[in-house]
N, C-alpha and C positions, 0 to 999 in steps of 0.2 A: 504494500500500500504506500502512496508516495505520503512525503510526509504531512504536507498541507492538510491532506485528506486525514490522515490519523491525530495531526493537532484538533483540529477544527470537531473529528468527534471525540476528542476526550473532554472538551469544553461539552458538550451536546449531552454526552451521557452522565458527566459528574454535575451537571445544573438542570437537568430536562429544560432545555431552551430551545430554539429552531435555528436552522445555521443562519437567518437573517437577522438574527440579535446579536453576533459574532462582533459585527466588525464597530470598533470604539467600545466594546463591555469591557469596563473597569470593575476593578475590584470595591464592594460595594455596592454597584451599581442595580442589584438585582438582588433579594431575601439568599437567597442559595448562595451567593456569593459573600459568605460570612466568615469567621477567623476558621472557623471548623470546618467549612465548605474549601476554603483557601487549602487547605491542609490535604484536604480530600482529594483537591484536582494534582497538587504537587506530585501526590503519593501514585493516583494515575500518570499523571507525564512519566514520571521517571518509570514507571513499569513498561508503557506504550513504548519509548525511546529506550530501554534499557542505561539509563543514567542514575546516577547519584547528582542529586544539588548541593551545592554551598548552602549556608545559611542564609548569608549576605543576598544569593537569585534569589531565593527563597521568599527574600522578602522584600525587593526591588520589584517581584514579579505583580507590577497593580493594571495589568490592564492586557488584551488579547495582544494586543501589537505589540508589546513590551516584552511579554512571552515569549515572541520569534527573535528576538535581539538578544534574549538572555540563551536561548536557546542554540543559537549562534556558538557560544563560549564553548560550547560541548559538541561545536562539530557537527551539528545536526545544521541542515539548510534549509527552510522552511521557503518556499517561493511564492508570493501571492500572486 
């Protein structure tokens, strides 16, 4: 699965959202999107990508497009 495709649903499946609420969803920006939720999608990313985060992405990580920048650092290419 290209990677875009596998970001885009791990947002999808850790918020029940639709992919057209994707693009500018910040953290916060939605009830599911909470410290707990935050936690939740981290824990998916790094299973999806097989990575480990820093603390520091971890918690830089506020927004979908922010996502693909942090996600950058680990090598992974995300192409919109």
């Amino acid at each position: 699965m290209e990677n875009l495709k596998k970001y885009r649903n791990v947002f999808i499946e850790a918020f029940q959202i639709k992919e057209n609420e994707l693009e500018g969803l910040k953290y916060q920006d939605i009830v599911e999107w909470d410290s707990v939720g935050h936690m939740g999608l981290m824990t998916d990313l790094e299973e999806a990508f097989d990575i480990e985060m820093e603390i520091d992405d971890i918690i830089d990580f506020s927004s979908f497009e922010k996502g693909i920048e942090i996600l950058n650092n680990y090598k992974i290419t995300i192409n919109e």
